[in-house]
PDB file of N, CA, C and O in Angstrom:
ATOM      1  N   UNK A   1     144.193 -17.652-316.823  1.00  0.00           N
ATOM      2  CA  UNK A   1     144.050 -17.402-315.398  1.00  0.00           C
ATOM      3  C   UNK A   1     145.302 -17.899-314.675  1.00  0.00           C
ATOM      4  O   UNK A   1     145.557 -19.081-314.904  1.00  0.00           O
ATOM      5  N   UNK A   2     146.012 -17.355-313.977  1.00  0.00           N
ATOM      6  CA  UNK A   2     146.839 -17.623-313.012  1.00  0.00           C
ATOM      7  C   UNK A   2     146.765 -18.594-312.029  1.00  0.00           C
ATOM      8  O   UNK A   2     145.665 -19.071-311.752  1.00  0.00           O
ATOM      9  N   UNK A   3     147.757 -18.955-311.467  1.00  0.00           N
ATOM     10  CA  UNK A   3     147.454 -20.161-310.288  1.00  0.00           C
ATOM     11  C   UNK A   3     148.381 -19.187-309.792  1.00  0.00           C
ATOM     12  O   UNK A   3     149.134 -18.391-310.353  1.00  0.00           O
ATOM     13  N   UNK A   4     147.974 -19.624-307.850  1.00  0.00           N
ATOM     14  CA  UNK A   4     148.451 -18.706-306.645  1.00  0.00           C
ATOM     15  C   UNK A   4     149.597 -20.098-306.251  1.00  0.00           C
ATOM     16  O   UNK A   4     148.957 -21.137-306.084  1.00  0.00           O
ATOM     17  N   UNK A   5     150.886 -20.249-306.111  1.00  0.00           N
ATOM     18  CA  UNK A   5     151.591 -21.023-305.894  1.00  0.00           C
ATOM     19  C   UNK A   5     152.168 -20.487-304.096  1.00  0.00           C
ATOM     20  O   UNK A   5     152.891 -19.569-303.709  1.00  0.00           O
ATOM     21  N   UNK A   6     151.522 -21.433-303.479  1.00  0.00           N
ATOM     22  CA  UNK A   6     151.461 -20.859-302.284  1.00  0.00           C
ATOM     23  C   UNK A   6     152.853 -21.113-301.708  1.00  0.00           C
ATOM     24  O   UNK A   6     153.061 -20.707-300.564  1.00  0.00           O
ATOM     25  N   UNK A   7     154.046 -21.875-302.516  1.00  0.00           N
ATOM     26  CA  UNK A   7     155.056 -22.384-302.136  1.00  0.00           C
ATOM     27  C   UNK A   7     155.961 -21.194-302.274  1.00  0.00           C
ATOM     28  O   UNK A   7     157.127 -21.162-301.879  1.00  0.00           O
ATOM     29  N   UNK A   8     155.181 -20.012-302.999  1.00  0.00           N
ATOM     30  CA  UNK A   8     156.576 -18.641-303.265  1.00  0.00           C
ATOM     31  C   UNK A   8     155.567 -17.411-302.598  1.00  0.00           C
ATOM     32  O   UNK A   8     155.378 -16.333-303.162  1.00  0.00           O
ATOM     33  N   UNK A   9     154.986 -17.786-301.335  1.00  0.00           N
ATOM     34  CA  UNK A   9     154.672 -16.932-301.059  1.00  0.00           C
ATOM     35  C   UNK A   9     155.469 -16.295-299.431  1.00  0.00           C
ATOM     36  O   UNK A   9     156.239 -16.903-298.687  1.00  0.00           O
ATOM     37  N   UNK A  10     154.971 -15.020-299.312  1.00  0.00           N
ATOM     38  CA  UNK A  10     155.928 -15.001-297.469  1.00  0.00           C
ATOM     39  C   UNK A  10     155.355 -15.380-296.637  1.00  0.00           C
ATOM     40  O   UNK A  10     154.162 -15.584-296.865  1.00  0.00           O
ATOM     41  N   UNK A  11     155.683 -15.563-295.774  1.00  0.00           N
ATOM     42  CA  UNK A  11     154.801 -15.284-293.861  1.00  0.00           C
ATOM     43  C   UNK A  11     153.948 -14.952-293.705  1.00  0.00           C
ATOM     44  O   UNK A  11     153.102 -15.624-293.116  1.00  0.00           O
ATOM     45  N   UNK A  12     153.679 -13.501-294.240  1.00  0.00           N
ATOM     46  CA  UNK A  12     153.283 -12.285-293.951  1.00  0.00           C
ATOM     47  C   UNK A  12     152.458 -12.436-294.963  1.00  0.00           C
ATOM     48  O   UNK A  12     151.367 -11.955-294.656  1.00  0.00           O
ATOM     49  N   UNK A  13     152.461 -12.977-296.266  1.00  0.00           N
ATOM     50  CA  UNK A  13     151.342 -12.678-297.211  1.00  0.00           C
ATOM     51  C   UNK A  13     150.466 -13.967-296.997  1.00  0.00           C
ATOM     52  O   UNK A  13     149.334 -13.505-296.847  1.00  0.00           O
ATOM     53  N   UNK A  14     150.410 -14.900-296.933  1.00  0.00           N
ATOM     54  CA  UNK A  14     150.167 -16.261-296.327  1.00  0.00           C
ATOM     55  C   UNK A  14     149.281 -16.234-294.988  1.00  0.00           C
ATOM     56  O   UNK A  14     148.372 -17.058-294.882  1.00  0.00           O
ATOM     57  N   UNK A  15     149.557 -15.188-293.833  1.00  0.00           N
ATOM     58  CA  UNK A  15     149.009 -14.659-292.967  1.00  0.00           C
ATOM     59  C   UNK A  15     147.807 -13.638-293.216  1.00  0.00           C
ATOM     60  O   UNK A  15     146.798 -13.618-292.510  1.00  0.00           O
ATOM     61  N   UNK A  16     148.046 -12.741-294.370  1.00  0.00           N
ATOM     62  CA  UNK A  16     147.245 -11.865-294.867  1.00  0.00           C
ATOM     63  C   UNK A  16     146.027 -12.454-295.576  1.00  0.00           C
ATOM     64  O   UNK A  16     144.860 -12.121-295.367  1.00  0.00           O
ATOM     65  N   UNK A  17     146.483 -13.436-296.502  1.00  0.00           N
ATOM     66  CA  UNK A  17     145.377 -14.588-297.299  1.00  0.00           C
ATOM     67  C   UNK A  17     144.604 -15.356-296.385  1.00  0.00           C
ATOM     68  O   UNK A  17     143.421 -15.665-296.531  1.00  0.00           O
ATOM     69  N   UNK A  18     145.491 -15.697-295.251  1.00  0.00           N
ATOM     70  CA  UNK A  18     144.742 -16.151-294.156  1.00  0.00           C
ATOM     71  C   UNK A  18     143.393 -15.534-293.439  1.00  0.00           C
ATOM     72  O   UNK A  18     142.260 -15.999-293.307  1.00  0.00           O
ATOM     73  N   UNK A  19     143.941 -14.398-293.065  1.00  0.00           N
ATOM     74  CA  UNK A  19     143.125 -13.107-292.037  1.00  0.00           C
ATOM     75  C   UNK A  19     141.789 -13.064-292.997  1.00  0.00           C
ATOM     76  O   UNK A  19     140.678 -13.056-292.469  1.00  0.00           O
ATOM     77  N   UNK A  20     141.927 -13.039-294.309  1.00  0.00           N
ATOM     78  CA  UNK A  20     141.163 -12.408-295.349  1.00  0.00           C
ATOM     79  C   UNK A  20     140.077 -13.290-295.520  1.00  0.00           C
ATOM     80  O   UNK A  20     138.890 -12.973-295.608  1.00  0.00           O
ATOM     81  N   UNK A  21     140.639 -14.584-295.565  1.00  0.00           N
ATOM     82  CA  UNK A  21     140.351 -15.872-295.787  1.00  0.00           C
ATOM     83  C   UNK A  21     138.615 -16.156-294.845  1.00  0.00           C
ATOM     84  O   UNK A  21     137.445 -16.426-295.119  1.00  0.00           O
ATOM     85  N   UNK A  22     139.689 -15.802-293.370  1.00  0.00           N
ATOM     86  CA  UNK A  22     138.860 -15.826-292.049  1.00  0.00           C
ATOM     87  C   UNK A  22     137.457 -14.955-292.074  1.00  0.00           C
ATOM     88  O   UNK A  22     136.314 -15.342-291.829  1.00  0.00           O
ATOM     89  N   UNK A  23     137.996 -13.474-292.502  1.00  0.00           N
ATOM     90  CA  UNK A  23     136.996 -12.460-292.516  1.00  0.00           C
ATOM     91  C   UNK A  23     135.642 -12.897-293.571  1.00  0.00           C
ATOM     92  O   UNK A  23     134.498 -12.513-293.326  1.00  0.00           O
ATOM     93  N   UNK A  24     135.989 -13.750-294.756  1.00  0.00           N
ATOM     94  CA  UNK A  24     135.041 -13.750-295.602  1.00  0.00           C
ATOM     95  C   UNK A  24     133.849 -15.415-295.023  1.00  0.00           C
ATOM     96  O   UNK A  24     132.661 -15.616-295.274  1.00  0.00           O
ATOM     97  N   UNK A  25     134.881 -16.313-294.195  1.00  0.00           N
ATOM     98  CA  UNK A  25     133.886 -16.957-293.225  1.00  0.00           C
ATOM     99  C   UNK A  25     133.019 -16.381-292.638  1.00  0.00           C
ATOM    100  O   UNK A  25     131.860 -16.575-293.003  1.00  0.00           O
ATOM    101  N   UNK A  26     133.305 -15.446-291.491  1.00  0.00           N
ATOM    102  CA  UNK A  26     132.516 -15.185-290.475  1.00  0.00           C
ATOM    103  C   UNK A  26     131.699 -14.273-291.232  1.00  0.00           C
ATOM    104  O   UNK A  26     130.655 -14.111-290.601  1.00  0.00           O
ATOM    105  N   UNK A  27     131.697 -13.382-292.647  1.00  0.00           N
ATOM    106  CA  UNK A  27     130.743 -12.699-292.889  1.00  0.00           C
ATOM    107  C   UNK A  27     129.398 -13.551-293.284  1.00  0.00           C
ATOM    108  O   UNK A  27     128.218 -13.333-293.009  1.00  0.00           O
ATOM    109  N   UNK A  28     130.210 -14.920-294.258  1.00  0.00           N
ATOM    110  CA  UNK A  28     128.892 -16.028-294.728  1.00  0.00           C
ATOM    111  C   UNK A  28     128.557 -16.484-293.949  1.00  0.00           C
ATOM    112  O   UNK A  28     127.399 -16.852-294.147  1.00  0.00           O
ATOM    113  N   UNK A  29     129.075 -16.851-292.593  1.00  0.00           N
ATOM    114  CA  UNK A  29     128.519 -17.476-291.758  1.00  0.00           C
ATOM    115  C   UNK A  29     127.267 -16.342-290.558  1.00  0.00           C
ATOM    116  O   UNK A  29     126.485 -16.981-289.854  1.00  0.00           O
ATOM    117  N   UNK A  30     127.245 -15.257-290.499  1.00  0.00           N
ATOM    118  CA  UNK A  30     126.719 -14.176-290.207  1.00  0.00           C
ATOM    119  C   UNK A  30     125.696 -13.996-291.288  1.00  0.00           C
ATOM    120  O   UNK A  30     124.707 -13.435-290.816  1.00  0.00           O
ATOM    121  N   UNK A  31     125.610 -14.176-292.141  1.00  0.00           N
ATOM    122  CA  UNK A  31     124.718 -13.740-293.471  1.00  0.00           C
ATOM    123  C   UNK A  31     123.652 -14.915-293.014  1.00  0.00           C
ATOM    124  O   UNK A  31     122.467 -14.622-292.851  1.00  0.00           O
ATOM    125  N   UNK A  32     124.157 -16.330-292.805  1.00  0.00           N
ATOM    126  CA  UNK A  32     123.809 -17.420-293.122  1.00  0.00           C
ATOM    127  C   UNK A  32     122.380 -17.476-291.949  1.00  0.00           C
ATOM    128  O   UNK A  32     121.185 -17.721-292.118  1.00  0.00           O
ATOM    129  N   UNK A  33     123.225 -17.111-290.709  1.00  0.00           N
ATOM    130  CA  UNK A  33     122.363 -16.812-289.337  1.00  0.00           C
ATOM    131  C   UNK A  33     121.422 -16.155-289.805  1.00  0.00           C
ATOM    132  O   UNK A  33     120.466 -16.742-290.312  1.00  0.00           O
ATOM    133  N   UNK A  34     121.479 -14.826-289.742  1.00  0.00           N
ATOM    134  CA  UNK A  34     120.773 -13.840-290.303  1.00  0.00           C
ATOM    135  C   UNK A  34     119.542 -14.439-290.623  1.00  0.00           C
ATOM    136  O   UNK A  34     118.742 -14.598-289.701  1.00  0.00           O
ATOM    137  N   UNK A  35     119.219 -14.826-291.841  1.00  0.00           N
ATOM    138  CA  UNK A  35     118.846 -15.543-293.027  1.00  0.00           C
ATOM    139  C   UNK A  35     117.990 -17.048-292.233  1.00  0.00           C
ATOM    140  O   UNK A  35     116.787 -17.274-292.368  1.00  0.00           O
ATOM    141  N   UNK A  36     118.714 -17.700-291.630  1.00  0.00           N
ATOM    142  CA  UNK A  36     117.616 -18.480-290.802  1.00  0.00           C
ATOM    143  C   UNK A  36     117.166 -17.940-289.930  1.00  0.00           C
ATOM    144  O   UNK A  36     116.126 -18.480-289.554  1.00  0.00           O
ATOM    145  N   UNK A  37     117.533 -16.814-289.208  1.00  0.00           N
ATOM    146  CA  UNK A  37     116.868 -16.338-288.233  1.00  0.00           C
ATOM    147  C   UNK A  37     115.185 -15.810-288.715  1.00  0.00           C
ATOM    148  O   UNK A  37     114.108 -16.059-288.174  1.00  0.00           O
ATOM    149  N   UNK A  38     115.540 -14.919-290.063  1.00  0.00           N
ATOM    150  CA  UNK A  38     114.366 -14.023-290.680  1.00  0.00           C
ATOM    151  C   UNK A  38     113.525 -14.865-291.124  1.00  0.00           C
ATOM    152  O   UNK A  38     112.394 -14.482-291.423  1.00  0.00           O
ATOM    153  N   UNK A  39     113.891 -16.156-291.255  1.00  0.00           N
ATOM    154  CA  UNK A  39     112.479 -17.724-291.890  1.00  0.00           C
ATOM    155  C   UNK A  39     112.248 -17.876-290.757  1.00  0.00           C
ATOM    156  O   UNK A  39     111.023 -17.947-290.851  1.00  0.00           O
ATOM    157  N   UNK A  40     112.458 -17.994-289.663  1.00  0.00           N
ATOM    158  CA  UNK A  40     112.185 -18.576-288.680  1.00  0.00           C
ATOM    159  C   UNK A  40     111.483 -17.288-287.878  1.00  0.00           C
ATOM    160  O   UNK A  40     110.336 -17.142-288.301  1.00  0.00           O
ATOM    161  N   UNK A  41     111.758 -16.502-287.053  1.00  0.00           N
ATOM    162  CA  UNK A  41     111.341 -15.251-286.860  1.00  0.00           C
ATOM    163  C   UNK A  41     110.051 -14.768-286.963  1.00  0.00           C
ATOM    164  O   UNK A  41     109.082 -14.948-286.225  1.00  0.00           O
ATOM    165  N   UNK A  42     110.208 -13.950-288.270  1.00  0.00           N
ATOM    166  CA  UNK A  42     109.607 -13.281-288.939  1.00  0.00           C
ATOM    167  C   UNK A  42     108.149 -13.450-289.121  1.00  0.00           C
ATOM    168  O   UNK A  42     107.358 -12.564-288.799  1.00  0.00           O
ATOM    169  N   UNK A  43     107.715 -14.797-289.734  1.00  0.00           N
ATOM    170  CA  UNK A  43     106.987 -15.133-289.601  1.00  0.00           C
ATOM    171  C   UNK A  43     105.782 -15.601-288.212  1.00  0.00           C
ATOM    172  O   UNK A  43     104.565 -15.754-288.109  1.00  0.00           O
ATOM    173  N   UNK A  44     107.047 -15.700-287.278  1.00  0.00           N
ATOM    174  CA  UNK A  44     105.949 -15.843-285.921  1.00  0.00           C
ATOM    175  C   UNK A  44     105.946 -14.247-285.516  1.00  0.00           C
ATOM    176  O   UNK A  44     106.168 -14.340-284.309  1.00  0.00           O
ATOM    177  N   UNK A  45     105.878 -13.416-285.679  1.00  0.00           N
ATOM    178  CA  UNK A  45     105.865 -11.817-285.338  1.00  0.00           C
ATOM    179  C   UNK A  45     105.304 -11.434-286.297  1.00  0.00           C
ATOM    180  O   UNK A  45     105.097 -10.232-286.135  1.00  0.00           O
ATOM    181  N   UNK A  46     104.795 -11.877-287.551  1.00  0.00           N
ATOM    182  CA  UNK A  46     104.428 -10.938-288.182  1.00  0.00           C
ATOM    183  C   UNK A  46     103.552 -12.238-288.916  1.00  0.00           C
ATOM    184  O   UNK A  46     103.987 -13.054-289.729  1.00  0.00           O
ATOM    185  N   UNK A  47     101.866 -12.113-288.212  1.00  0.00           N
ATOM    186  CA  UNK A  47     101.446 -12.998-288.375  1.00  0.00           C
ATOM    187  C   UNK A  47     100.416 -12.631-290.207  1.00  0.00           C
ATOM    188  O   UNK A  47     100.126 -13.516-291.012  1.00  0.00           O
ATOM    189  N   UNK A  48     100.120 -11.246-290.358  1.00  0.00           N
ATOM    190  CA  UNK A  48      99.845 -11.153-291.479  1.00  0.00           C
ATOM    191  C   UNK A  48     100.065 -10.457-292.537  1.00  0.00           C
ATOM    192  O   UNK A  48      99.639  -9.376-292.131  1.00  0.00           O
ATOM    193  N   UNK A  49     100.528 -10.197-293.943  1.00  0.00           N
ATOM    194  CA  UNK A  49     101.165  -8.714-294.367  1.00  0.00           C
ATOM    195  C   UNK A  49     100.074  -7.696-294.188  1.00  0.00           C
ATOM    196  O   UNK A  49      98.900  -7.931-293.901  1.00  0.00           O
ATOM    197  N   UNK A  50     100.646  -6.511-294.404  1.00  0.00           N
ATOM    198  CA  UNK A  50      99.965  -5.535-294.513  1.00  0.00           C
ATOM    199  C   UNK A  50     101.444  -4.186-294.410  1.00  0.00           C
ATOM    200  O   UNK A  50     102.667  -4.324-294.446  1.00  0.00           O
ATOM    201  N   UNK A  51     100.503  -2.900-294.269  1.00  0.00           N
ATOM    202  CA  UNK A  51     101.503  -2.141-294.842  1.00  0.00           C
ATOM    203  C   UNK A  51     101.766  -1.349-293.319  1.00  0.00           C
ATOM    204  O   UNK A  51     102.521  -0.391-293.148  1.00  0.00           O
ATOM    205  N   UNK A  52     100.629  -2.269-291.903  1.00  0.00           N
ATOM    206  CA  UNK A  52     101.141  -1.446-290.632  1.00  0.00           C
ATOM    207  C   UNK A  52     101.383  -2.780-289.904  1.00  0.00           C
ATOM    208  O   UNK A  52     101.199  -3.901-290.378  1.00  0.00           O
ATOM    209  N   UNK A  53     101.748  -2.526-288.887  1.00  0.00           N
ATOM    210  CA  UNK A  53     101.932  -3.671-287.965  1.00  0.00           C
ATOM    211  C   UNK A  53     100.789  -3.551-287.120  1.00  0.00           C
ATOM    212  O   UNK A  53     100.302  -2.475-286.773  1.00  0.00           O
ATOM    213  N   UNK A  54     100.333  -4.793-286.765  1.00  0.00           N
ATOM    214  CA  UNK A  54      99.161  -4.769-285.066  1.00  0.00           C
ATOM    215  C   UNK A  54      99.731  -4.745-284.167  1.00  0.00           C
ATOM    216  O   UNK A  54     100.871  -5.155-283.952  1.00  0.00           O
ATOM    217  N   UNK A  55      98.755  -4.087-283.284  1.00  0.00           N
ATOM    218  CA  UNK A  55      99.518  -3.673-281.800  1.00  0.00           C
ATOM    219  C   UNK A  55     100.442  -5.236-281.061  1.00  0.00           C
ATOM    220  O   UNK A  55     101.598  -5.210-280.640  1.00  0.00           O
ATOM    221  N   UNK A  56      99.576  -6.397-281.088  1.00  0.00           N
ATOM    222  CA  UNK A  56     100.066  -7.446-280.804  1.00  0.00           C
ATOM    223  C   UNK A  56     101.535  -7.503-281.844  1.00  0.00           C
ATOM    224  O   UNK A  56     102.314  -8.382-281.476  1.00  0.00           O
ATOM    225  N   UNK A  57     101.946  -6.796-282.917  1.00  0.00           N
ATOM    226  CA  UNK A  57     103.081  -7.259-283.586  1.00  0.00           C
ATOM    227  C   UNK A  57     104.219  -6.012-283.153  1.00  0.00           C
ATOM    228  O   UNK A  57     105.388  -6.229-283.473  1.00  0.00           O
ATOM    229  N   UNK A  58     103.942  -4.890-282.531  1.00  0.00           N
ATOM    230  CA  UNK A  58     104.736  -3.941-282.257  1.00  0.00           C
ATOM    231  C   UNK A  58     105.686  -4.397-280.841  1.00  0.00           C
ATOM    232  O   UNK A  58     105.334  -5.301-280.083  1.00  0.00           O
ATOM    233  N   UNK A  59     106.609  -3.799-280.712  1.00  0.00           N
ATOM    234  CA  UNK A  59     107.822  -4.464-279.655  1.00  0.00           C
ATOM    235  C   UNK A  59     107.407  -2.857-278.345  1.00  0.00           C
ATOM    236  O   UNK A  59     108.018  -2.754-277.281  1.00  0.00           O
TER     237      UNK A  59
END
């Protein structure tokens, strides 16, 4: 496996690893929300399974 030697890299690619870097935060961190939102949520709206919703569970 290779090592990324960040000391021979450019500006511009360093910036790019960066941007990339950034984008794959805000997606885990978006996933992450998500994801507590639907435990948290979900369960108060959708008080029992079934395969329809009750009128009290429809928006």
């Amino acid at each position: 496996m290779d090592t990324l030697d960040a000391s021979k890299l450019s500006h511009t690619q360093k910036a790019e690893i960066m941007h990339h870097v950034q984008k794959e935060i805000a997606v885990a961190s978006t996933q992450q929300l998500l994801t507590k939102m639907s435990e948290k949520c979900f369960p108060k709206c959708v008080s029992r399974p079934g395969t329809t919703l009750y009128s009290s569970e429809q928006v």
